[in-house]
Backbone as CSV, one residue per row, in Angstrom:
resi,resn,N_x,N_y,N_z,CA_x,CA_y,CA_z,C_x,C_y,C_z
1,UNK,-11.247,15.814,-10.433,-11.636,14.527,-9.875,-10.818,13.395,-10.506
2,UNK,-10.364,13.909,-11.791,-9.822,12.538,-12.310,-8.379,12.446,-12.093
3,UNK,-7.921,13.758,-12.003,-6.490,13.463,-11.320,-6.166,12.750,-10.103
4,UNK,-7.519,13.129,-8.912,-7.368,12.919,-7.976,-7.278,11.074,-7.829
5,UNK,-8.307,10.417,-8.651,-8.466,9.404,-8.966,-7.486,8.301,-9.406
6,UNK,-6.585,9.020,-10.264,-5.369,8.397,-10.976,-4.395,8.266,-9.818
7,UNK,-4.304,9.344,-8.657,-3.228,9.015,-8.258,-3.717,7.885,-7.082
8,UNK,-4.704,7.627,-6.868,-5.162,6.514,-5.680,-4.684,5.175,-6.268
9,UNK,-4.259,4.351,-5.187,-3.697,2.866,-5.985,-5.023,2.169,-4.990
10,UNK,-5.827,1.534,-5.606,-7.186,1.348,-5.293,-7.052,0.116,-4.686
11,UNK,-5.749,-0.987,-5.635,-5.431,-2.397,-4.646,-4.900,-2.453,-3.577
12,UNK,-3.793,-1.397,-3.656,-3.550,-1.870,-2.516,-3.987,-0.856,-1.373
13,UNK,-4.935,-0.152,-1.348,-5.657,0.451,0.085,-6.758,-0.725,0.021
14,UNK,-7.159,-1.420,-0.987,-7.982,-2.319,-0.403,-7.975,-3.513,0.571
15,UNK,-6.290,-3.914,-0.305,-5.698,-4.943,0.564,-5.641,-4.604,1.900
16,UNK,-4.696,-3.177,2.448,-4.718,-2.941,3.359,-5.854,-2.983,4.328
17,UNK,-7.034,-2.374,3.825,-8.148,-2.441,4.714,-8.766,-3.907,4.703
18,UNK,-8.554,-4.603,4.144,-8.774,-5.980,4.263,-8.184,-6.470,5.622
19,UNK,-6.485,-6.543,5.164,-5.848,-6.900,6.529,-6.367,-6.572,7.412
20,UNK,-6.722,-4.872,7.633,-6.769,-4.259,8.705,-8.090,-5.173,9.668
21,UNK,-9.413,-5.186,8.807,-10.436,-6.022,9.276,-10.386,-6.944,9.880
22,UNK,-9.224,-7.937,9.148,-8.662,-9.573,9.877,-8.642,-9.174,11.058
23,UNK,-7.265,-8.744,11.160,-6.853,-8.697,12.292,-7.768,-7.842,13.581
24,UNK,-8.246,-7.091,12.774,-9.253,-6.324,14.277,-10.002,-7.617,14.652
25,UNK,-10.725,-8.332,13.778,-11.735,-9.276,13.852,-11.229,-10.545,15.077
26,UNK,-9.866,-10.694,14.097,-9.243,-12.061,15.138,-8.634,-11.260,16.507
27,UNK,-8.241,-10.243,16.763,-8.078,-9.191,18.234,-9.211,-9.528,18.560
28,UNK,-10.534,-8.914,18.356,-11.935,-8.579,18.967,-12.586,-9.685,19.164
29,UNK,-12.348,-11.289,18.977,-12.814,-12.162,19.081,-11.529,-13.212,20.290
30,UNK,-10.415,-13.207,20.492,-9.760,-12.700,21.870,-10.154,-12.442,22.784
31,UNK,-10.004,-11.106,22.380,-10.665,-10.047,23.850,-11.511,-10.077,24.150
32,UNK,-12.859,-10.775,23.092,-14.186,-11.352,23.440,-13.923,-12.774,24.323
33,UNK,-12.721,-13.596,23.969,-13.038,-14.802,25.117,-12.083,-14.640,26.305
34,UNK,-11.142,-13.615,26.239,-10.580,-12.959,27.430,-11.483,-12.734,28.798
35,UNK,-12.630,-11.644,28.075,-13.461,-10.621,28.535,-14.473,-11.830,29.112
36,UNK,-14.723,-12.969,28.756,-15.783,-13.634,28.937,-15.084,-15.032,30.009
37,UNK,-13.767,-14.700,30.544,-13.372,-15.256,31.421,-13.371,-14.909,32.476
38,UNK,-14.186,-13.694,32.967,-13.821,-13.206,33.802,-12.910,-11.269,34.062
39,UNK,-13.038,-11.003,32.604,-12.383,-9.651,32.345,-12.502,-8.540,32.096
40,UNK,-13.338,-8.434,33.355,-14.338,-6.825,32.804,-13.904,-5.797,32.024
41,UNK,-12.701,-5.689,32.465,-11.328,-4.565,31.782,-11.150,-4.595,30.570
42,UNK,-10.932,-5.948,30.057,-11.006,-6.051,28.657,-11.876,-6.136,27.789
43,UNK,-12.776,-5.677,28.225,-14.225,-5.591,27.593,-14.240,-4.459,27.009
44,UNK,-13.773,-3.480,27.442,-13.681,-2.034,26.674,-12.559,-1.857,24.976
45,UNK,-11.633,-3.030,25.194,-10.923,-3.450,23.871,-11.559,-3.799,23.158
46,UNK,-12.519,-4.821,23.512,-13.189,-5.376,22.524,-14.527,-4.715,21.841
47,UNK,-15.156,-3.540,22.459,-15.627,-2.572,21.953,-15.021,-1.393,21.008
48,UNK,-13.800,-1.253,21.602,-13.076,-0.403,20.477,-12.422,-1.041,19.478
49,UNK,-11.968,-2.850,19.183,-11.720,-3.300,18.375,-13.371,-3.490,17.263
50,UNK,-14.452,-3.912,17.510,-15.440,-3.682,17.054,-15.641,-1.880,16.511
51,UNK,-15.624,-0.944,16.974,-15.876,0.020,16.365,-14.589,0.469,15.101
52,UNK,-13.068,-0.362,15.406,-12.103,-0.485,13.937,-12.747,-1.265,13.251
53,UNK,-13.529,-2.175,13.386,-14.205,-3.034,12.587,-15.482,-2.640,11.509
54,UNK,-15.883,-2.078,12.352,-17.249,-1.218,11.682,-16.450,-0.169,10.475
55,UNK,-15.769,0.547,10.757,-14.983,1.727,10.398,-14.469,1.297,8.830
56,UNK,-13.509,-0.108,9.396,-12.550,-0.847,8.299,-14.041,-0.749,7.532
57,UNK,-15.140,-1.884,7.439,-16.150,-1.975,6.511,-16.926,-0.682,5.840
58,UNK,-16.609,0.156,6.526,-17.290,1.612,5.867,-16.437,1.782,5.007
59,UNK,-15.121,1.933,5.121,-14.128,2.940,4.250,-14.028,1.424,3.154
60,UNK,-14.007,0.223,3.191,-13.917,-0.616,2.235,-15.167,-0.316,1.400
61,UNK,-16.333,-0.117,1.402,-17.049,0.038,0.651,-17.243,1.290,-0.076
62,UNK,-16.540,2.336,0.680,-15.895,3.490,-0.030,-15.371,3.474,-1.052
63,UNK,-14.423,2.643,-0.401,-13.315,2.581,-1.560,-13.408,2.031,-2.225
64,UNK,-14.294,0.639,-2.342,-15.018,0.203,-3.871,-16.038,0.857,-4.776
65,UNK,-16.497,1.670,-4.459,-17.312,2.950,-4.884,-16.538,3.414,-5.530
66,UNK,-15.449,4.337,-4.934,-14.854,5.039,-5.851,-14.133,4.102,-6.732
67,UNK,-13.385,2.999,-6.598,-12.824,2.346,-7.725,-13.432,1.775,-9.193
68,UNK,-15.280,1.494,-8.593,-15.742,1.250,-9.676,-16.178,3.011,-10.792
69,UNK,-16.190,3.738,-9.826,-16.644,5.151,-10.128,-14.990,5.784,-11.195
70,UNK,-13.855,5.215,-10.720,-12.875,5.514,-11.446,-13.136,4.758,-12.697
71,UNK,-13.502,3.027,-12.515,-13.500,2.304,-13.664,-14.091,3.546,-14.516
72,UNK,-15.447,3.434,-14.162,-16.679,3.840,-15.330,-16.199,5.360,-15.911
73,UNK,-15.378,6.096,-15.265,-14.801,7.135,-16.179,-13.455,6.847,-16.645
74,UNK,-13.203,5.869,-16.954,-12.240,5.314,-17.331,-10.599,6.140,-17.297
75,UNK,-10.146,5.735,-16.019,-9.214,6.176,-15.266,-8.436,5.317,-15.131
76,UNK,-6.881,4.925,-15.955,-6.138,3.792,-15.993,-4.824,4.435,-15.489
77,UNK,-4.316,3.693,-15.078,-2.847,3.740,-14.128,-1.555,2.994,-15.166
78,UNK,-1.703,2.689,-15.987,-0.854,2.471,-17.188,0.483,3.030,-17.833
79,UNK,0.265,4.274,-17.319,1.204,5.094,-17.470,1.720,5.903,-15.700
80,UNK,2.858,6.143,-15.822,3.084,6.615,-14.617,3.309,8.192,-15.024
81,UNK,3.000,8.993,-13.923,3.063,10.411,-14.578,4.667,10.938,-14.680
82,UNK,4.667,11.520,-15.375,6.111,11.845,-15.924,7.079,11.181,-16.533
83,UNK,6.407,10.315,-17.561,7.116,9.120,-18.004,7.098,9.662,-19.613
84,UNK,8.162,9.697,-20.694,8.476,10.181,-21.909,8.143,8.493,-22.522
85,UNK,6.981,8.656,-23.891,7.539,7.644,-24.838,8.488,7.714,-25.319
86,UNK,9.123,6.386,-25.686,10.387,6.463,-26.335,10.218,5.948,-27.569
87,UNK,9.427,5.053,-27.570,8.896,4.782,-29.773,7.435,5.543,-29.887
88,UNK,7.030,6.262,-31.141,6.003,6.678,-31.331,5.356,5.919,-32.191
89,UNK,4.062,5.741,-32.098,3.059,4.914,-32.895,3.076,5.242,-33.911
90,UNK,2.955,6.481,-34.534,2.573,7.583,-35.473,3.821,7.650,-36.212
91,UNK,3.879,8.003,-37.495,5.029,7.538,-38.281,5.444,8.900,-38.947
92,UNK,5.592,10.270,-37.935,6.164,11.370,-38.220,7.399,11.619,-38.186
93,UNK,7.931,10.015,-37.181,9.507,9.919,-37.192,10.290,9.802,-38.457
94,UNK,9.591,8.853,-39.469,10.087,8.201,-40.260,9.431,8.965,-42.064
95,UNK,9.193,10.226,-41.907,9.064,11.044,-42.461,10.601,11.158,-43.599
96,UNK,10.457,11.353,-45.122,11.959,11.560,-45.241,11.514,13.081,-46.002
């Protein structure tokens, strides 16, 4: 679980699903005064932009779940995997 965790970048799928919300929101509110001109047709957009909408808010609260669920087992991204220190803290270097 915690590998799986480390490799998720938690900001920016959030950001993304953020955007994603906007924009369904500002589409589905459109196609809501499209639809309300007269546009029966486009009435079915604006139901399926509402159900990306619903969707976006599920998986955002997902995904703050798991990010606070990474916090609390303390799962830091600090290091990138496969990365060599190059100074050591520990003073086995300097051993004579």
């Amino acid at each position: 679980m915690r590998r799986l965790l480390r490799r998720i970048n938690f900001p920016k799928v959030f950001i993304v699903l953020i955007v994603t919300l906007v924009v369904a929101g500002g589409a589905c509110g459109l196609t809501a005064v499209a639809a309300s001109k007269g546009g029966d047709a486009v009435f079915l957009l604006a139901i399926i932009e509402s159900v990306v909408m619903v969707l976006c808010v599920v998986c955002l609260l997902f995904t703050f779940l798991l990010w606070v669920l990474a916090t609390i087992m303390g799962v830091n991204k600090t290091e990138t995997p496969g990365t060599v220190p190059v100074f050591n803290d520990n003073n086995e270097d300097h051993k004579s």
